[in-house]
C-alpha positions in Angstrom: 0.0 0.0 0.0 2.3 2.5 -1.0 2.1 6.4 -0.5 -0.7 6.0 2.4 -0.9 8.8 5.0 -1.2 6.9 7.7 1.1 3.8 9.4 -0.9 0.8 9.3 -2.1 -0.1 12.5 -1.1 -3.9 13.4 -0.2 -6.8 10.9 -3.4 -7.9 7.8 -4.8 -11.4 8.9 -2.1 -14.0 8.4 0.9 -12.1 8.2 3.7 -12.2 10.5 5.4 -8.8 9.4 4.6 -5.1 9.2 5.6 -4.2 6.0 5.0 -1.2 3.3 5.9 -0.9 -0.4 6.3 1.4 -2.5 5.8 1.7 -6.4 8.8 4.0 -7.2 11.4 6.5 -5.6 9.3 9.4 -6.0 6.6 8.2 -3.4 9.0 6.8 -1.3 10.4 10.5 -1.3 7.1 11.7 -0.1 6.3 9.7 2.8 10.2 10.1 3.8 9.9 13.7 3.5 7.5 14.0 6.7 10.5 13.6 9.1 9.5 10.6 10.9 12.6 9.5 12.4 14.4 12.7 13.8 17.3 11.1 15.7 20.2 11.2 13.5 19.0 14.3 11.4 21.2 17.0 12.7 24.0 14.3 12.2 24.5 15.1 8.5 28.3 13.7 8.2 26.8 9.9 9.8 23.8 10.2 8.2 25.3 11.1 4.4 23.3 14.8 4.5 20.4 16.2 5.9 17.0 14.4 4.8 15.9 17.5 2.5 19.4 16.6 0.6 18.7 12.9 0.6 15.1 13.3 -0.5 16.2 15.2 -3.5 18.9 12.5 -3.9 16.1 10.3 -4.2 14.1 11.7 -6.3 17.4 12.6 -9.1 19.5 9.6 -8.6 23.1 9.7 -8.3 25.0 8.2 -11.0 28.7 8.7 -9.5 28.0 6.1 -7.0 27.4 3.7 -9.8 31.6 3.9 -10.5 32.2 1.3 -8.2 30.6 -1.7 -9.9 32.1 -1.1 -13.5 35.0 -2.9 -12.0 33.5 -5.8 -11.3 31.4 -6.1 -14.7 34.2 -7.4 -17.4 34.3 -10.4 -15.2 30.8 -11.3 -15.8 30.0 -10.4 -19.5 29.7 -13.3 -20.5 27.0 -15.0 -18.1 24.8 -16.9 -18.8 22.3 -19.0 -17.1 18.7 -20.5 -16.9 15.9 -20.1 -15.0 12.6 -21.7 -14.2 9.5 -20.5 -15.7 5.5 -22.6 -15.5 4.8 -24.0 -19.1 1.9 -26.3 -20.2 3.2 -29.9 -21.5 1.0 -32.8 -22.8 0.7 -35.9 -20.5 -1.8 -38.6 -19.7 -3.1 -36.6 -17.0 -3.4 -32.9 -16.2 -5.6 -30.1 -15.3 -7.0 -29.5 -18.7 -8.0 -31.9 -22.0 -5.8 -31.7 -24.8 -8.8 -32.2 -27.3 -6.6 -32.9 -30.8 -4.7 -35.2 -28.8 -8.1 -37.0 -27.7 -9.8 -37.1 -31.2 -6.4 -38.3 -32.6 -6.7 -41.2 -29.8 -3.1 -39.9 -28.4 -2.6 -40.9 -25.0 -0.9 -37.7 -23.8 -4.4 -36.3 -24.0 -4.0 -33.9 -21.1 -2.2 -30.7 -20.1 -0.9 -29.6 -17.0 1.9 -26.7 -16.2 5.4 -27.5 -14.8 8.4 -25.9 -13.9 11.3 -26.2 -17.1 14.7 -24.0 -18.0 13.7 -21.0 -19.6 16.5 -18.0 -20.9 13.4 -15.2 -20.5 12.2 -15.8 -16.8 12.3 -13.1 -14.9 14.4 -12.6 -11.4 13.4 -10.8 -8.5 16.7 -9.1 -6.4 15.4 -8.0 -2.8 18.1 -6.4 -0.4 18.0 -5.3 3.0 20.7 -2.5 3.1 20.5 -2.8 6.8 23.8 -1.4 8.4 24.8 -1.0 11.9 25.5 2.1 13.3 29.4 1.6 13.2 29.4 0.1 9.9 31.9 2.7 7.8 30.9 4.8 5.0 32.8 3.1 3.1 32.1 -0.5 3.6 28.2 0.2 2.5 29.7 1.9 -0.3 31.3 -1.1 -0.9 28.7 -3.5 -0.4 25.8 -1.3 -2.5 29.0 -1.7 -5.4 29.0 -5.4 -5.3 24.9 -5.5 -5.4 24.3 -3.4 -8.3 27.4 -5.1 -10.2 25.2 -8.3 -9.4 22.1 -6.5 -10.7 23.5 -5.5 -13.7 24.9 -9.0 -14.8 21.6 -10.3 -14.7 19.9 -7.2 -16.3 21.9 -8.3 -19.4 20.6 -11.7 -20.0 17.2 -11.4 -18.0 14.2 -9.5 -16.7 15.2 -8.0 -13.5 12.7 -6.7 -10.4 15.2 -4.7 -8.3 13.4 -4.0 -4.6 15.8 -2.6 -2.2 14.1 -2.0 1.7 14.8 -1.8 5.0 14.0 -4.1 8.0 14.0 -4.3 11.8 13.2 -6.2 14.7 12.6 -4.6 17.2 13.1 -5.4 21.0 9.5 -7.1 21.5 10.4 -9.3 18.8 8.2 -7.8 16.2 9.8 -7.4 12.8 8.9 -4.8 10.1 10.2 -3.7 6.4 9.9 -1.1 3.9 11.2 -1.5 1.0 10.8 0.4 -2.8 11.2 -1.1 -6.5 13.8 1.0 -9.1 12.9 0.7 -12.0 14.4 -1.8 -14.3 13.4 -1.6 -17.6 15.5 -0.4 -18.4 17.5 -0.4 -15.4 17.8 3.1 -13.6 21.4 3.1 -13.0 21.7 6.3 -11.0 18.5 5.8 -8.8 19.9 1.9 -8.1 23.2 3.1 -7.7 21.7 5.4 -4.9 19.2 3.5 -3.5 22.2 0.7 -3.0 25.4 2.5 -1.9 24.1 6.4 -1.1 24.6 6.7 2.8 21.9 9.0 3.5 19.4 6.7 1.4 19.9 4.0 4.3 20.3 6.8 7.2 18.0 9.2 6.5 15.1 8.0 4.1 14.9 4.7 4.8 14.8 5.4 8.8 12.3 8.2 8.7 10.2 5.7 6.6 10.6 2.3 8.9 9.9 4.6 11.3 7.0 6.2 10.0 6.0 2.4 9.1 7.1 -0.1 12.0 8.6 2.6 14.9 10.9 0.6 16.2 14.4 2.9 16.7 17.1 2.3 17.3 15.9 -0.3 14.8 18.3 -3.4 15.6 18.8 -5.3 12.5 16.1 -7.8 11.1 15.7 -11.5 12.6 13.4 -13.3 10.4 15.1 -14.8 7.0 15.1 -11.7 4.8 13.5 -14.6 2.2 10.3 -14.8 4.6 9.9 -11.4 4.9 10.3 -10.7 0.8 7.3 -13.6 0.3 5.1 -11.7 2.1 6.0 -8.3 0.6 6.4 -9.6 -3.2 3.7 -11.5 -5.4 3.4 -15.4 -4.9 5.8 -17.3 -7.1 8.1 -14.5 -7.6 11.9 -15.9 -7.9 13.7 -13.9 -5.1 17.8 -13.8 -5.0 17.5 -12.3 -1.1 20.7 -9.7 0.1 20.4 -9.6 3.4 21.7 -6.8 5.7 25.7 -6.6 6.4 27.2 -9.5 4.8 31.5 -9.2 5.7 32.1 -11.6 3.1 30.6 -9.2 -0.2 33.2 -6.5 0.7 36.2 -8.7 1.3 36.0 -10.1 -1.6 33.1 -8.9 -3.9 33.9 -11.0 -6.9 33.4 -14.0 -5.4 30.3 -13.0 -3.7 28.7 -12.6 -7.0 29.6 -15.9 -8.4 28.2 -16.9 -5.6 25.1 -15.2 -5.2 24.7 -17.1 -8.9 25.4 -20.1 -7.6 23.2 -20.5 -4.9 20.2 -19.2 -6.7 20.6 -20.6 -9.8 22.9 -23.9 -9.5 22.6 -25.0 -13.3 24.6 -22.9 -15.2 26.9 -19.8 -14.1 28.9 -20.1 -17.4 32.8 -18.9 -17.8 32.6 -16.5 -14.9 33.1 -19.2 -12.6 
């Protein structure tokens, strides 16, 4: 329910998580804009600005944080990979009647949909750029460098849903998210670039809208499988590569987090870059 006024009040029947998301930057902007978390404000050189700077920077993009992952890209050029996708096949029984079939006295008179390879499905990348209050500057930089590099591999040989969020869980054990989509089609490479590396994205937007979502400051980071949280946030059936919060291993060596990231979500084929 993105753009609403008000917080929601509690969690909709059968979900476990208070969650909110929103259609593009530019509402996002808007509901970030009304100042809900104050805390860090005046703290411009932790937080990356103040949040009238940051909400601009979220409505323009920022395409010099995007640098980063051109370094990592030559590695990956040549990717390529399949994934699953629902299609109809004939069989002796199914959901539906394959009438030729049936006149012609075939016994594969029936269709039913299964899961086979496809090069066109799409893939849904949903990161938590959760960081602690310690965590440099640069290491987010860093890590937001490594994401986007991943995103734009697989923007190259597949449709790409990029949602990138925020989630907490807070000290009575409730857990909450917000997260937004960039658009990807094409891919908005200075608005991703922000939304994944830009400090004051994470410090000042993304607080003031958790907290005008789930208030939970000092918003400890998020204990439920970020994976949980995205299937209740996303459509059902949606393919989901999860990036959860702080992960040492993506800065120390962001190459091989990438291959994989590939790996894990997509075991049949991850071609010469590995």
């Amino acid at each position: 329910m993105s753009g609403a006024k008000r917080p929601p009040e509690g969690r909709p029947e059968g979900r476990k998580y208070v969650t909110r998301v929103f259609d593009d930057l530019d509402t996002l902007a808007d509901f970030a804009a009304g100042a809900h978390y104050k805390h860090h404000n005046s703290d411009h050189k932790w937080s990356g600005g103040s949040l009238r700077e940051c909400v601009l920077k979220t409505r323009d993009g920022d395409l010099g944080l995007a640098a980063q992952s051109e370094a990592l890209l030559a590695r990956f050029e040549s990717l390529r990979f399949e994934t699953p996708r629902r299609e109809w096949r004939s069989d002796v029984s199914g959901f539906v009647p394959n009438v030729p079939a049936y006149i012609a006295g075939h016994p594969n008179a029936m269709r039913r949909r299964e899961r086979a390879p496809s090069v066109v499905a799409p893939i849904t990348v949903f990161v938590d750029v959760f960081a602690s209050a310690a965590f440099s500057h640069q290491a987010i930089l860093a890590r937001g460098a490594a994401v986007l590099a991943l995103v734009r591999v697989l923007a190259r040989v597949r449709p790409i849903s990029l949602y990138v969020g925020f989630g907490s869980t807070a000290w009575n054990g409730g857990s909450g998210m917000v997260a937004v989509r960039i658009n990807t089609s094409p891919l908005d490479l200075a608005h991703a670039a922000w939304a994944l590396c830009g400090i004051g994205f994470l410090r000042q937007v993304l607080f003031s809208a958790l907290e005008g979502t789930f208030p939970s400051g000092p918003f400890p980071a998020l204990r439920p499988a970020l994976a949980d949280v995205a299937a209740e946030m996303l459509p059902a059936g949606t393919q989901v590569i999860a990036v959860s919060g702080v992960v040492s291993n993506i800065t120390q060596d962001p190459g091989a987090w990438i291959s994989e990231r590939i790996r894990e979500a997509l075991p049949a084929e991850i071609g010469a870059a590995g």
